[in-house]
NUGU-670924 format. One record per residue (C-alpha): x, y, z; residue number from 1. Coordinates in Angstrom, 3 decimals. Layout:
<atoms>
<atom X="X" Y="Y" Z="Z" num="NUM"/>
...
</atoms>
This chain:
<atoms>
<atom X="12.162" Y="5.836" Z="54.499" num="1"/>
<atom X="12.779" Y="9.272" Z="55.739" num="2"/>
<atom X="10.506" Y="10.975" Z="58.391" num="3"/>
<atom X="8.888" Y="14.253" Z="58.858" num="4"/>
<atom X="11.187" Y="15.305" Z="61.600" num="5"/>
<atom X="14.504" Y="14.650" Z="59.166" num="6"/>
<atom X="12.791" Y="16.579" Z="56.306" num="7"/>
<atom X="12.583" Y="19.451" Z="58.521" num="8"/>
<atom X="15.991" Y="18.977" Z="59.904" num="9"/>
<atom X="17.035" Y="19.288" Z="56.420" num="10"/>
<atom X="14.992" Y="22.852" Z="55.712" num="11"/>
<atom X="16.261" Y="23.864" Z="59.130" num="12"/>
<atom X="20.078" Y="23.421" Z="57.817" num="13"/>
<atom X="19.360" Y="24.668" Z="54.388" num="14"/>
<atom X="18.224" Y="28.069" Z="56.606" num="15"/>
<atom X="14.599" Y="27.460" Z="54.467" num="16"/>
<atom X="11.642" Y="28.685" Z="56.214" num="17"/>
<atom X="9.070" Y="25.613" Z="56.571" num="18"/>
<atom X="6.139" Y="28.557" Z="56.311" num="19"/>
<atom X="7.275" Y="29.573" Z="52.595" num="20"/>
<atom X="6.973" Y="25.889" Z="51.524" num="21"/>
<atom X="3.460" Y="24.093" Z="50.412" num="22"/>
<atom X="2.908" Y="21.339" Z="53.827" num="23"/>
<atom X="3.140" Y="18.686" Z="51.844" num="24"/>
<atom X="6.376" Y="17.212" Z="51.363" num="25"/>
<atom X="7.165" Y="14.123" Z="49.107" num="26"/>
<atom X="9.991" Y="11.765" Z="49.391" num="27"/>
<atom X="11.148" Y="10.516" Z="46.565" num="28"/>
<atom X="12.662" Y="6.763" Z="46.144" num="29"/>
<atom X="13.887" Y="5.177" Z="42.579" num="30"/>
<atom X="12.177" Y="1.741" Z="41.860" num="31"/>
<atom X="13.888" Y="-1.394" Z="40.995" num="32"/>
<atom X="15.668" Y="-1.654" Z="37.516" num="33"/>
<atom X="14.922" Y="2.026" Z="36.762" num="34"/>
<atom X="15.883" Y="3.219" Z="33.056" num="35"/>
<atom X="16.115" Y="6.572" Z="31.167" num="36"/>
<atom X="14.974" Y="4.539" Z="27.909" num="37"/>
<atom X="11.710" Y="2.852" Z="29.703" num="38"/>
<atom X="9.439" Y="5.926" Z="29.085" num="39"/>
<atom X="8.972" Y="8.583" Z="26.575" num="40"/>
<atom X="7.776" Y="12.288" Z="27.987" num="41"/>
<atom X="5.288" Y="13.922" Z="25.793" num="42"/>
<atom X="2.918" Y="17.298" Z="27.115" num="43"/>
<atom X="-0.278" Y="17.276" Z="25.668" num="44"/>
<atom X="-3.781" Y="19.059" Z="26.177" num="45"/>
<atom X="-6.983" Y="17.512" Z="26.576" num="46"/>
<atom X="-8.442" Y="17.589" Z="22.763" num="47"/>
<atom X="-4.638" Y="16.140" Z="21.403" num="48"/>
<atom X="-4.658" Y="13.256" Z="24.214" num="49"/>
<atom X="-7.582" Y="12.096" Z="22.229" num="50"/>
<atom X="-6.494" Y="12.289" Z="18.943" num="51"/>
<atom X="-3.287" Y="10.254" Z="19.773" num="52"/>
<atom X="-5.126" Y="7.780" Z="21.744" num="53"/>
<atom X="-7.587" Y="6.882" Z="18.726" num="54"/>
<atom X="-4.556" Y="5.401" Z="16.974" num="55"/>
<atom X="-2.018" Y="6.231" Z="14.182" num="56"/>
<atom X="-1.912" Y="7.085" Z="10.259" num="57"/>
<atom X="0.457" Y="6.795" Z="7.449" num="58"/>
<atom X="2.838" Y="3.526" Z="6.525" num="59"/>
<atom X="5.533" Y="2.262" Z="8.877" num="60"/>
<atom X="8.532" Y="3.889" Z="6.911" num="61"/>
<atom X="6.978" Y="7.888" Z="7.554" num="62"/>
<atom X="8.039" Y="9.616" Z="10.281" num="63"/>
<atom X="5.490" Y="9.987" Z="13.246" num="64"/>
<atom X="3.575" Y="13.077" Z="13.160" num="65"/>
<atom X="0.454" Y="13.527" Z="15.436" num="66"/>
<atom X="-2.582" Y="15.207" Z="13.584" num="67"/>
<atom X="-6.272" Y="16.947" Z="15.246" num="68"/>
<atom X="-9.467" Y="17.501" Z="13.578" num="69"/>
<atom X="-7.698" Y="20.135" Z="11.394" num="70"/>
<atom X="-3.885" Y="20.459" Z="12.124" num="71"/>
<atom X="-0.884" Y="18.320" Z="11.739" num="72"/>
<atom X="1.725" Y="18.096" Z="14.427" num="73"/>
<atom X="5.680" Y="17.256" Z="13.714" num="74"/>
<atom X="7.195" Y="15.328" Z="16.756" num="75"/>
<atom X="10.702" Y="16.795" Z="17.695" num="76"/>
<atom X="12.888" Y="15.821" Z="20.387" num="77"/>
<atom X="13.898" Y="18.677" Z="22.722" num="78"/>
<atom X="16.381" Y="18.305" Z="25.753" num="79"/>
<atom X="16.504" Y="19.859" Z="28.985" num="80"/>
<atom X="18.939" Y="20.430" Z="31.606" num="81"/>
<atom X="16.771" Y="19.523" Z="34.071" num="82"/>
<atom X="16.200" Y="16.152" Z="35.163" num="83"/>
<atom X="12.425" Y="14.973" Z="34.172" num="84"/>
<atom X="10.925" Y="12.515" Z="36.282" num="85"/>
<atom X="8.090" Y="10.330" Z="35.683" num="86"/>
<atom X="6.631" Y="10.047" Z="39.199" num="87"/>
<atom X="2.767" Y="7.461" Z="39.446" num="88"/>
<atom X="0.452" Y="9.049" Z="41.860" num="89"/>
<atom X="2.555" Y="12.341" Z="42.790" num="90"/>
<atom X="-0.224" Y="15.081" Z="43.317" num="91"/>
<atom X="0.820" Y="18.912" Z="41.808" num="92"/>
<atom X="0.246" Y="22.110" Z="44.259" num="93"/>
<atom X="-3.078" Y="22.989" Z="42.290" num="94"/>
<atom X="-4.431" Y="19.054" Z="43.513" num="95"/>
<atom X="-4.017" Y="19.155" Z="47.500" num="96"/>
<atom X="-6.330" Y="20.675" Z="49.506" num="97"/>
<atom X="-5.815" Y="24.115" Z="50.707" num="98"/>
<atom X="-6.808" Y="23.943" Z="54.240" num="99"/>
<atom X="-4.493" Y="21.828" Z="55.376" num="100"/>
<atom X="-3.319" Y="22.620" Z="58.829" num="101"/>
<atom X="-0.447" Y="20.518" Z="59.438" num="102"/>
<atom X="3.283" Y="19.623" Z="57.402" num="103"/>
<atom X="2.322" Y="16.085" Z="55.916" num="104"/>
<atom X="5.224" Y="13.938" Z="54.450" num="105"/>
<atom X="4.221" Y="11.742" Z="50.977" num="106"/>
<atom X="6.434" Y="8.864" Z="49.584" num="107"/>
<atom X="6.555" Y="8.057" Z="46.037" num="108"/>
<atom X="8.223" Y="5.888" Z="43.608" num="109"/>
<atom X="9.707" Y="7.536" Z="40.816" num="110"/>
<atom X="9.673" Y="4.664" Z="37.587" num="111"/>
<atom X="11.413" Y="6.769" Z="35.404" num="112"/>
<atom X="13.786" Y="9.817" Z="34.058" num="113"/>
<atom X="14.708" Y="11.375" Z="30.964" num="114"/>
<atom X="16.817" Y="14.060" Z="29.638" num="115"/>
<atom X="14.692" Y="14.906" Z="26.836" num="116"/>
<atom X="10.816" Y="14.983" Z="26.013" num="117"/>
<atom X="8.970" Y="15.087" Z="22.653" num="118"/>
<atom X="7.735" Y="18.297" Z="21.507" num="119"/>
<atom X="5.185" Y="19.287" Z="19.128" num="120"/>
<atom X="5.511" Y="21.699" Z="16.475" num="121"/>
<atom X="2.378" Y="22.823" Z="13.425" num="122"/>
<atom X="3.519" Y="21.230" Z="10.865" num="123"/>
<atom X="2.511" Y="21.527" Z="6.755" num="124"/>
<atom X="1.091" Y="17.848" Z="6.125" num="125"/>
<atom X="2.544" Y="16.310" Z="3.328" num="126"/>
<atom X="-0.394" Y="15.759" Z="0.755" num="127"/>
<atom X="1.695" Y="14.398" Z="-2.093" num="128"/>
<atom X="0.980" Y="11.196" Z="-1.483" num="129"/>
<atom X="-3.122" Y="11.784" Z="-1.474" num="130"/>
<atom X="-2.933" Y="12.315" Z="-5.242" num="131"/>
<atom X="-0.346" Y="9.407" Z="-5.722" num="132"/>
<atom X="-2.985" Y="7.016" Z="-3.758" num="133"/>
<atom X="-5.953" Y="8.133" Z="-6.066" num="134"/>
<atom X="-3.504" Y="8.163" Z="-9.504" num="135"/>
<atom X="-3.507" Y="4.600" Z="-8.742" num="136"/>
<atom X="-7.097" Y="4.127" Z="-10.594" num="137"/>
<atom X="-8.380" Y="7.809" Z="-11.904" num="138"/>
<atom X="-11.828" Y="8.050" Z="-13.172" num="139"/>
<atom X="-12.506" Y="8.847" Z="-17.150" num="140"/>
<atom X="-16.186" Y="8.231" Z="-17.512" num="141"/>
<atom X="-18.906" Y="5.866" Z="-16.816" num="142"/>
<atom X="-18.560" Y="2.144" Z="-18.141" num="143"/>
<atom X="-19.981" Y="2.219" Z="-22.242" num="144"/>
<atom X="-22.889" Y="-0.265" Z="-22.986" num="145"/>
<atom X="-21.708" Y="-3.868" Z="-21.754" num="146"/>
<atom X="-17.959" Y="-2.924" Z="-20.336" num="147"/>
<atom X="-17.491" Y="-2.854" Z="-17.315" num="148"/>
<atom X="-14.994" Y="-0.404" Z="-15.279" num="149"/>
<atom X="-11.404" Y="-1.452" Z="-14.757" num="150"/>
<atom X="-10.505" Y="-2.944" Z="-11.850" num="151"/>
<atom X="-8.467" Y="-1.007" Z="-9.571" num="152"/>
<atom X="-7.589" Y="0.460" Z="-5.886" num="153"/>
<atom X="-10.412" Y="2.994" Z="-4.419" num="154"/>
<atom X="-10.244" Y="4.416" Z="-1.772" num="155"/>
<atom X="-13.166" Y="5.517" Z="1.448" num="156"/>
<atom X="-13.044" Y="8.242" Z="3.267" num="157"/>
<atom X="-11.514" Y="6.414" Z="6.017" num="158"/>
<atom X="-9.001" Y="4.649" Z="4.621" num="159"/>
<atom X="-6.998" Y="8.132" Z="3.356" num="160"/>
<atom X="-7.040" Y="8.504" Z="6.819" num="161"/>
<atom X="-5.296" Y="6.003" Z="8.010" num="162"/>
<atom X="-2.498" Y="6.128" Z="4.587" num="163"/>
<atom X="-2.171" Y="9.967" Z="5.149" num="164"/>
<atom X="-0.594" Y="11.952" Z="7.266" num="165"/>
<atom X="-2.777" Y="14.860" Z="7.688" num="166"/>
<atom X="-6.238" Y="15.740" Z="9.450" num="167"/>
<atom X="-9.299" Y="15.022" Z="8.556" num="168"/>
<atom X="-10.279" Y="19.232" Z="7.622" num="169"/>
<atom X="-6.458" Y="19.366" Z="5.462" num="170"/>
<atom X="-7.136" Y="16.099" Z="3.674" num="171"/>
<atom X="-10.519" Y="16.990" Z="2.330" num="172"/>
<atom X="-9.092" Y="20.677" Z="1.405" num="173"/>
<atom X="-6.553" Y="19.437" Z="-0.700" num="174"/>
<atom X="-9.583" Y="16.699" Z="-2.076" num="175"/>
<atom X="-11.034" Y="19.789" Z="-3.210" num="176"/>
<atom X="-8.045" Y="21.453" Z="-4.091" num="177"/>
<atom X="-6.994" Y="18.612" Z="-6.771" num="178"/>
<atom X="-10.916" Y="18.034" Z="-8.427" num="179"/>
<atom X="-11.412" Y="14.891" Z="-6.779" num="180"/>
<atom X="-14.428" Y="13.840" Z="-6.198" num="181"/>
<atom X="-16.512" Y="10.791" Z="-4.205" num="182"/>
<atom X="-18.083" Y="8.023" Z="-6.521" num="183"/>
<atom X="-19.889" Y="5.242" Z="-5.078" num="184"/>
<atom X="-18.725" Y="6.156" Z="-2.028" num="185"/>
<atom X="-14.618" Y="5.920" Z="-2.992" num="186"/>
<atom X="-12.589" Y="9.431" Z="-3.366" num="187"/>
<atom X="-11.654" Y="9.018" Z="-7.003" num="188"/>
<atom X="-9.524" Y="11.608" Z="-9.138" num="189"/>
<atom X="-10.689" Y="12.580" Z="-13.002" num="190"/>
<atom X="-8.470" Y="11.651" Z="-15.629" num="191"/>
<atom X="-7.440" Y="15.305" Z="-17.123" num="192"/>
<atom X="-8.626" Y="14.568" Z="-20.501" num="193"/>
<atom X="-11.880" Y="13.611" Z="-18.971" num="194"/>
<atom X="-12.013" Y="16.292" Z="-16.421" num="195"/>
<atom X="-11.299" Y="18.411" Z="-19.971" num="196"/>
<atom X="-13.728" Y="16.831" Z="-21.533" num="197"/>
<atom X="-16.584" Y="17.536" Z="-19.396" num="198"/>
<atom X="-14.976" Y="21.443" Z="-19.254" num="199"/>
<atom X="-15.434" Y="21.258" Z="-22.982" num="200"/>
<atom X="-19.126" Y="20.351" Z="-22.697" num="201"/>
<atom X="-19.673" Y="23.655" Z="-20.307" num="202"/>
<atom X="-18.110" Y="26.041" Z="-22.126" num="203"/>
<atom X="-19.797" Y="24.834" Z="-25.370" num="204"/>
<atom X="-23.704" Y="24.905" Z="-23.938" num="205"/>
<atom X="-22.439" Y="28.498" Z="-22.643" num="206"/>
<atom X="-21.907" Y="29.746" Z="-26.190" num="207"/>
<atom X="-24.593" Y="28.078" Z="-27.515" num="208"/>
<atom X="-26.857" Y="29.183" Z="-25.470" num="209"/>
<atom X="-25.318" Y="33.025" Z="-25.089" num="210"/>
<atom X="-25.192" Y="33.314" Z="-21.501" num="211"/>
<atom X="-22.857" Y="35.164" Z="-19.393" num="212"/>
<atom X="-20.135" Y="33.774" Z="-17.457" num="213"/>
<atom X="-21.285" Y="34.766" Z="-14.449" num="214"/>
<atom X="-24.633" Y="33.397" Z="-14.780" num="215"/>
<atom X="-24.898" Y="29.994" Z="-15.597" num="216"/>
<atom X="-28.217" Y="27.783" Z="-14.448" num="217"/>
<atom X="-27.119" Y="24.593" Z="-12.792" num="218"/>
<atom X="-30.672" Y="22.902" Z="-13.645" num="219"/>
<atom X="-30.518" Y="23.485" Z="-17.823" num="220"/>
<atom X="-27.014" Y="22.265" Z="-17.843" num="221"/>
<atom X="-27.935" Y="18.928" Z="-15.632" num="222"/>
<atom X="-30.685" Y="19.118" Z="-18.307" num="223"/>
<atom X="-29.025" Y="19.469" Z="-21.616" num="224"/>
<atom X="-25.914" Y="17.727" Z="-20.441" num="225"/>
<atom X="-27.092" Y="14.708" Z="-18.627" num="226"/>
<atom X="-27.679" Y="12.301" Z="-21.844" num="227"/>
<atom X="-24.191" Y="13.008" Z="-22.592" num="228"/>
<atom X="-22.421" Y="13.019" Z="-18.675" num="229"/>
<atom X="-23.112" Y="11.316" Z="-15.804" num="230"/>
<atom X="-25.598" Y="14.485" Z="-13.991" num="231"/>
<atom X="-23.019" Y="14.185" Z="-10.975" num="232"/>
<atom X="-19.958" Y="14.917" Z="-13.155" num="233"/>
<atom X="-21.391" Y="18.227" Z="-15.000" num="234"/>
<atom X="-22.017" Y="19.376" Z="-11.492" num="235"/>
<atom X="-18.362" Y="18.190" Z="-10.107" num="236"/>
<atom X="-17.155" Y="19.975" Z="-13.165" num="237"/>
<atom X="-19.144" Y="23.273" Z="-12.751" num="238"/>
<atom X="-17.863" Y="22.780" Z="-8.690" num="239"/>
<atom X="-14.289" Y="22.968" Z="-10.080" num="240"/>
<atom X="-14.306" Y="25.558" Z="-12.086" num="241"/>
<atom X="-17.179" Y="28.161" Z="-10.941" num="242"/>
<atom X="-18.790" Y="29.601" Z="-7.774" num="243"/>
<atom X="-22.159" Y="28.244" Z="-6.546" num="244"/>
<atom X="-24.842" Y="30.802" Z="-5.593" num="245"/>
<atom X="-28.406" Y="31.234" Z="-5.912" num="246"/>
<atom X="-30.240" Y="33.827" Z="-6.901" num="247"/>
<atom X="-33.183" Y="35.883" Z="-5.348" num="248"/>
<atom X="-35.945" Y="33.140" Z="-7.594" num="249"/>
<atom X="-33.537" Y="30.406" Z="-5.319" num="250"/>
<atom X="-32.051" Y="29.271" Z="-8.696" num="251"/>
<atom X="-28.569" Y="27.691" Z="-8.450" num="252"/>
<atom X="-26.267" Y="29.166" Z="-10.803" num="253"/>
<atom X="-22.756" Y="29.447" Z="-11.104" num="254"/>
<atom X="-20.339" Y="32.120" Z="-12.113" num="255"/>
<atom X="-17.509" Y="30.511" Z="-14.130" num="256"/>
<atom X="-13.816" Y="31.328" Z="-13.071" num="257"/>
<atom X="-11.933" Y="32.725" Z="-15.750" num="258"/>
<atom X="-8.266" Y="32.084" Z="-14.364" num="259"/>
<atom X="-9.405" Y="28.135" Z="-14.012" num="260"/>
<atom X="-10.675" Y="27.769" Z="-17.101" num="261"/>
<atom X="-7.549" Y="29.727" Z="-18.600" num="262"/>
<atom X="-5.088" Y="27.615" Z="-16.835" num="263"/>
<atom X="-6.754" Y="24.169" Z="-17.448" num="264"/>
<atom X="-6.465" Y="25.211" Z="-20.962" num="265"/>
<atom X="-2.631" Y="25.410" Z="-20.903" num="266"/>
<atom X="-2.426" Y="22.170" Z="-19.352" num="267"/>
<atom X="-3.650" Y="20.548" Z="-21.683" num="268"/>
<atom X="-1.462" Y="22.194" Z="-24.304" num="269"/>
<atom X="1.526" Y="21.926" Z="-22.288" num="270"/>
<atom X="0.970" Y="18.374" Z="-21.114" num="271"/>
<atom X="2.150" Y="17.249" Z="-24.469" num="272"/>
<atom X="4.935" Y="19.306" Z="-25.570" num="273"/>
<atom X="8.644" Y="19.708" Z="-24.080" num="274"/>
<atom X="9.035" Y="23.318" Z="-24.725" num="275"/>
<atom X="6.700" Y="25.458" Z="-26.820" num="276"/>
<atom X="7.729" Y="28.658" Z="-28.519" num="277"/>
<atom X="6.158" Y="31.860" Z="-26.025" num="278"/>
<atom X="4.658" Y="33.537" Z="-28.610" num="279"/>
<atom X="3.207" Y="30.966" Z="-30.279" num="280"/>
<atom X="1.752" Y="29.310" Z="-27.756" num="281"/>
<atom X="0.015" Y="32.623" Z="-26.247" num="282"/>
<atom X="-1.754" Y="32.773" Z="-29.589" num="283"/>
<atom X="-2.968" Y="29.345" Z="-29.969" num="284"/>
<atom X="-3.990" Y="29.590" Z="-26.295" num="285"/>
<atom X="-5.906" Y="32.305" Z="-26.589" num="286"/>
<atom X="-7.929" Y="31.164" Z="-29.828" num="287"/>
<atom X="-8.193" Y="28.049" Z="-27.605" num="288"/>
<atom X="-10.190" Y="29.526" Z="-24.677" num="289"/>
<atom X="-14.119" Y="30.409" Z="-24.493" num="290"/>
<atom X="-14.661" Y="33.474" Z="-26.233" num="291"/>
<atom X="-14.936" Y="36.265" Z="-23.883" num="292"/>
<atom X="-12.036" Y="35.132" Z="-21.801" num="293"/>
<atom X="-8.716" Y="36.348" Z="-22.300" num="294"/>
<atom X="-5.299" Y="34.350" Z="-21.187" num="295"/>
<atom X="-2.470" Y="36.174" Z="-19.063" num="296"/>
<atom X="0.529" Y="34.799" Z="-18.095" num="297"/>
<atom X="0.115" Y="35.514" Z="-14.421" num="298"/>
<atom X="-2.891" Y="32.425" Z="-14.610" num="299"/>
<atom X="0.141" Y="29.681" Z="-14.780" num="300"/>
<atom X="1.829" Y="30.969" Z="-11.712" num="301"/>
<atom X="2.731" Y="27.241" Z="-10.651" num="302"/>
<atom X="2.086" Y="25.694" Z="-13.550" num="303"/>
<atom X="4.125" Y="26.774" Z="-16.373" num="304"/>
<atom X="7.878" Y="27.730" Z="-16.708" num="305"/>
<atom X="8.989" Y="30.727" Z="-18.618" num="306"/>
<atom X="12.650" Y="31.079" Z="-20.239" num="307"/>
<atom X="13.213" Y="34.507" Z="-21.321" num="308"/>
<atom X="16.711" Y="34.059" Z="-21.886" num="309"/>
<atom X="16.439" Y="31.773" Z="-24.755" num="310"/>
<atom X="16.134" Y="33.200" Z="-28.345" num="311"/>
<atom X="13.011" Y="32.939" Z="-29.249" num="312"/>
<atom X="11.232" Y="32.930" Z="-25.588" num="313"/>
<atom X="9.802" Y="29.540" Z="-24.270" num="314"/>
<atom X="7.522" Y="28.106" Z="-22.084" num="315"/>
<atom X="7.448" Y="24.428" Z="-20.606" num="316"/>
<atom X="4.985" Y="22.949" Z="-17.887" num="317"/>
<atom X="6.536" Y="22.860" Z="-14.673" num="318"/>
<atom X="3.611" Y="22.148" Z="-12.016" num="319"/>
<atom X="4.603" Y="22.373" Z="-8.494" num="320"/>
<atom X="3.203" Y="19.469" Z="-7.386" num="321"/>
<atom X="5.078" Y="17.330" Z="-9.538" num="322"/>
<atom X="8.135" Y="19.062" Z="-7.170" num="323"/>
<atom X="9.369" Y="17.572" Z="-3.793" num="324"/>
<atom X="7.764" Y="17.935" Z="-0.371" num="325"/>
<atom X="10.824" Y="18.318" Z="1.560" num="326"/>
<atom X="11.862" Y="21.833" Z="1.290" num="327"/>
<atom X="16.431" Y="20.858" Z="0.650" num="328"/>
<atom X="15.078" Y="18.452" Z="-2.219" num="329"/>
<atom X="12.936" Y="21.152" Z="-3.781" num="330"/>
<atom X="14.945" Y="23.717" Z="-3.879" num="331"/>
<atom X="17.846" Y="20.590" Z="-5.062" num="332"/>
<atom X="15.273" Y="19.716" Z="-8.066" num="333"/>
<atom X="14.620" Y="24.249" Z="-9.092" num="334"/>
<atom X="18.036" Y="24.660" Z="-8.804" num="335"/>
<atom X="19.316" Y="21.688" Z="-11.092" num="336"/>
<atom X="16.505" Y="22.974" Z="-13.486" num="337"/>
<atom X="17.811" Y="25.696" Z="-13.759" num="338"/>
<atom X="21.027" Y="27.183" Z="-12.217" num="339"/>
<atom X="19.864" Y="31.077" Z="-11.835" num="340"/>
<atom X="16.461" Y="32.318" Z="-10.820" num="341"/>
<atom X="14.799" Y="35.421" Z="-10.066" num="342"/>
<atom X="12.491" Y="36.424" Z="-7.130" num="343"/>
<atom X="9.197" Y="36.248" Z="-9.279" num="344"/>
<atom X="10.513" Y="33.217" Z="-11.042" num="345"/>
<atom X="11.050" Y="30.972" Z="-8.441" num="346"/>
<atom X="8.455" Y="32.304" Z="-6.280" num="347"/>
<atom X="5.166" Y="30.353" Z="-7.041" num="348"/>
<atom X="7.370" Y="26.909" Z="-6.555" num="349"/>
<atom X="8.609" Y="27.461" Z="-2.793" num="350"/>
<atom X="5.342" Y="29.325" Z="-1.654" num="351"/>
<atom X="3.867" Y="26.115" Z="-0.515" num="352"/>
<atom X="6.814" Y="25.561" Z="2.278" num="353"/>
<atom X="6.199" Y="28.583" Z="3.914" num="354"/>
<atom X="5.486" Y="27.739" Z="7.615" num="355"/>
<atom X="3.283" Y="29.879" Z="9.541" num="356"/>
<atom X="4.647" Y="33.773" Z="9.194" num="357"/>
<atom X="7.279" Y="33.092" Z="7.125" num="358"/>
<atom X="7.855" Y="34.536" Z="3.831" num="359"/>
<atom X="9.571" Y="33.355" Z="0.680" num="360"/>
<atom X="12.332" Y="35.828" Z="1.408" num="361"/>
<atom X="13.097" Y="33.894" Z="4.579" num="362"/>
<atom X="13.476" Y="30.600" Z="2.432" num="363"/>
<atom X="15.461" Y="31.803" Z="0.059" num="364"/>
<atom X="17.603" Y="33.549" Z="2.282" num="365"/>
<atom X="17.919" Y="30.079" Z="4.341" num="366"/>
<atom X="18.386" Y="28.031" Z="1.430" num="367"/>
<atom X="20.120" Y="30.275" Z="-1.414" num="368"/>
<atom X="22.951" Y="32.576" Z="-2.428" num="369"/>
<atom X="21.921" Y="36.060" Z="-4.402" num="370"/>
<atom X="23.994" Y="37.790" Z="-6.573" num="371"/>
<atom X="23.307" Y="40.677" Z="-9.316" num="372"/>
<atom X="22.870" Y="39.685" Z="-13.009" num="373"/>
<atom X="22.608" Y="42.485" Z="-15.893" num="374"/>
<atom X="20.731" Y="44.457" Z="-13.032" num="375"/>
<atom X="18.635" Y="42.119" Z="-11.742" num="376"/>
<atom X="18.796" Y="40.153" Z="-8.706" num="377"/>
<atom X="18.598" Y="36.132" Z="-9.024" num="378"/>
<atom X="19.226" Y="33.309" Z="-6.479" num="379"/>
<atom X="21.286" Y="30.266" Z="-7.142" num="380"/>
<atom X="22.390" Y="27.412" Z="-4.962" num="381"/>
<atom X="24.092" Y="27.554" Z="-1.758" num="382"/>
<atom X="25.498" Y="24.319" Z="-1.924" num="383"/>
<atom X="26.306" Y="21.682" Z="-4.908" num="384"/>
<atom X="23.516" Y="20.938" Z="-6.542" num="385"/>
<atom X="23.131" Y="16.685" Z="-6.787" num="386"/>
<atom X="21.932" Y="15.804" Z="-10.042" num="387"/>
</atoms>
C-alpha cells in the first residue's frame, strides 16, 4: 500500500503543487482476476435508471433498446481513448467535504475497465410489429344471435408492453394512429370492411338527416345507430374519422374529416385491384364519396402510387406501412418498385425515417443517386438493388 508521504514525493518530482490538487488522494489497486469483459459502462440519469431497472420489452431476437414514459432509446457502443474504470466506493470532488484541513490518502479497489461504454441515442420505435400483434385476431362485429366470437390472441394493455419496443405515450399514439380500439379490456384492430362498414352507417344518417359535416350530434347517432352497431363502435368510428367538441348547450358533436373519409374510400377501392386506370378511378371515387366532399389526389399521400409514365395513367395502392422499418431495406423495396423516382414521388414513403431535424433531402442524399430526366430531377439507387 502506498503512503501519504510517497504520494507527495511523487507530486514533489512531477514539480505539481500539492495546493492546486483536491486533499484527498486515492490509491488505486486492481482486484484479483480483473477483466475488461466483467462489466458493461452505461451513463444514465435518474428518471432512465428507473425505467431500465423495471425490466425489459420486446422478444429475445430484437436488438436492446431502452424506452421512458414517452421516448425510445437505441443502445450504441462508443469507444474512448481513455481508460474507464469501474471503481466501488470511490467518492467524486462534488461528495467530500469541503472543509477539510488536512491531505488525506484513500485506497480503493478498482473491479473493472473498459475501453468502450454504451451510449444512448432517441431513437424512432419500430411500431410495425403493434399492428402485426393485433392482425393476429381483428375485430368485425359483435357475435350474431347464438355464435360465439372466434377464438384468437388479444392482447392488454400491458402485454404490448412487454412485445413492443416502444414507450408507453408512442405505443398508444400509433393505437390511435391505426383505429384500434380497447374491447373488453384487449387492444383489438377493426377489420377494414367493418371499420368501412360502420363509416358507411355515418355518412348515410348524415345525408339522411341533412346535416353538415361539421356538425354532427354524437347522442342521435348513438341513438339511431345503436340497434344496428355496438354504441361503442359508432363512437370509435366517429373518433376515427372526426373531431370531438362540444358546443356552447355542452352537446358533443363532431366535425367529420374530409381527407379521412376521402382516403378510406380509396382503400377500399384499391384494396382489390392491381392497378386501376387514373382517370377512371378518380371518377368512380368521387361518385363514391359523401356528397359534399370532393377527392384530391394529395389525400393518398402514403397510400396510393401514381404512374404517370404509363399510357393511360395508373394508380395502385402502395401504403407505407406495408414498407420496411429499417431505412437500407426501404429504400431496397421503393427502389426495386420502381427504378426512377421523383422528389414528390418518393417523398410520403421515407418521411417516417426522418430522425429528429433531418429532412428527406438528407435521406435521399445518404441513400440515393440523382440524375436529370426530360427536365426533371429523380433519384435512383446508389447501390444494386436485391430483388
Amino acid at each position: 500500500m502506498r503512503t501519504l508521504d510517497e504520494v507527495q514525493a511523487t507530486l514533489e518530482i512531477a514539480k505539481v503543487k500539492e495546493e492546486d490538487l483536491q486533499s484527498t488522494a486515492y490509491c488505486l489497486t486492481f482486484g484479483d482476476n480483473v477483466s475488461s469483459g466483467d462489466y458493461c459502462l452505461m451513463e444514465l440519469d435518474e428518471t432512465l435508471c428507473r425505467h431500465i431497472e423495471e425490466g425489459k420489452r420486446g422478444d429475445k431476437e430484437e436488438h436492446a433498446v431502452l424506452c421512458s414514459e414517452d421516448k425510445t432509446y437505441d443502445l450504441k457502443i462508443a469507444d474512448t481513448s481513455n481508460l474507464l474504470l469501474f471503481v466501488p466506493g470511490c467518492k467524486t470532488p462534488e461528495q467530500l467535504p469541503d472543509n477539510q484541513a488536512c491531505a488525506q490518502l484513500m485506497h480503493a479497489q478498482i473491479w473493472g475497465f473498459s475501453n468502450c461504454y454504451l451510449e444512448l441515442r432517441r431513437h424512432k420505435p419500430k411500431l410495425k410489429k403493434l399492428k402485426k400483434l393485433l392482425m393476429e385476431n381483428p375485430y368485425d362485429g359483435p357475435p350474431v344471435g347464438v355464435q360465439e366470437e372466434e377464438p384468437g390472441q388479444k392482447y392488454a394493455m400491458d402485454e404490448l408492453l412487454e412485445r413492443i419496443q416502444a414507450s408507453k405515450e408512442e405505443i398508444v399514439a400509433q393505437l390511435q394512429n391505426i383505429h384500434a380500439c380497447e374491447i373488453d379490456g384487449f387492444w383489438r384492430l377493426l377489420d377494414f370492411d367493418y371499420e368501412m362498414k360502420l363509416l358507411s352507417h355515418v355518412t348515410q344518417l348524415v345525408d339522411s338527416e341533412s346535416w353538415s359535416f361539421s356538425k354532427v350530434p354524437l347522442s342521435v347517432c348513438l341513438e339511431e345507430l345503436g340497434p344496428l352497431e355496438p354504441k361503442a363502435m359508432i363512437e370509435h368510428c366517429l373518433n376515427c374519422y372526426g373531431k370531438r367538441y362540444n358546443t356552447e348547450e355542452c352537446q358533443v358533436m363532431y366535425a367529420l374529416d374530409e381527407d379521412k373519409v376521402c382516403r378510406a374510400t380509396a382503400q377500399l377501392l384499391l384494396q382489390n385491384a392491381v392497378k386501376f386506370n387514373l382517370s377512371e378511378f378518380q371518377e368512380v371515387w368521387q361518385q363514391s364519396v359523401p356528397e359534399g366532399m370532393t377527392t384530391r389526389l394529395d389525400q393518398l399521400r402514403g397510400l396510393a402510387l401514381l404512374d404517370q409514365s404509363s399510357k393511360p395513367e395508373t394508380i395502385s395502392l402502395l401504403r407505407v406501412e406495408d414498407l420496411p422499418e429499417d431505412t437500407m431495406e426501404r429504400f431496397n423495396s421503393l427502389f426495386s418498385l420502381r427504378e426512377k423516382w421523383t422528389q414528390d414521388d418518393i417523398e410520403p414513403y421515407i418521411q417516417d425515417l426522418c430522425g429528429e431535424k433531418q429532412t428527406t433531402g438528407a435521406l435521399l442524399t445518404k441513400h440515393a443517386r440523382s440524375s436529370m430526366l426530360n427536365g426533371k430531377k429523380v433519384y435512383n439507387s446508389r447501390r444494386p438493388v436485391a430483388t
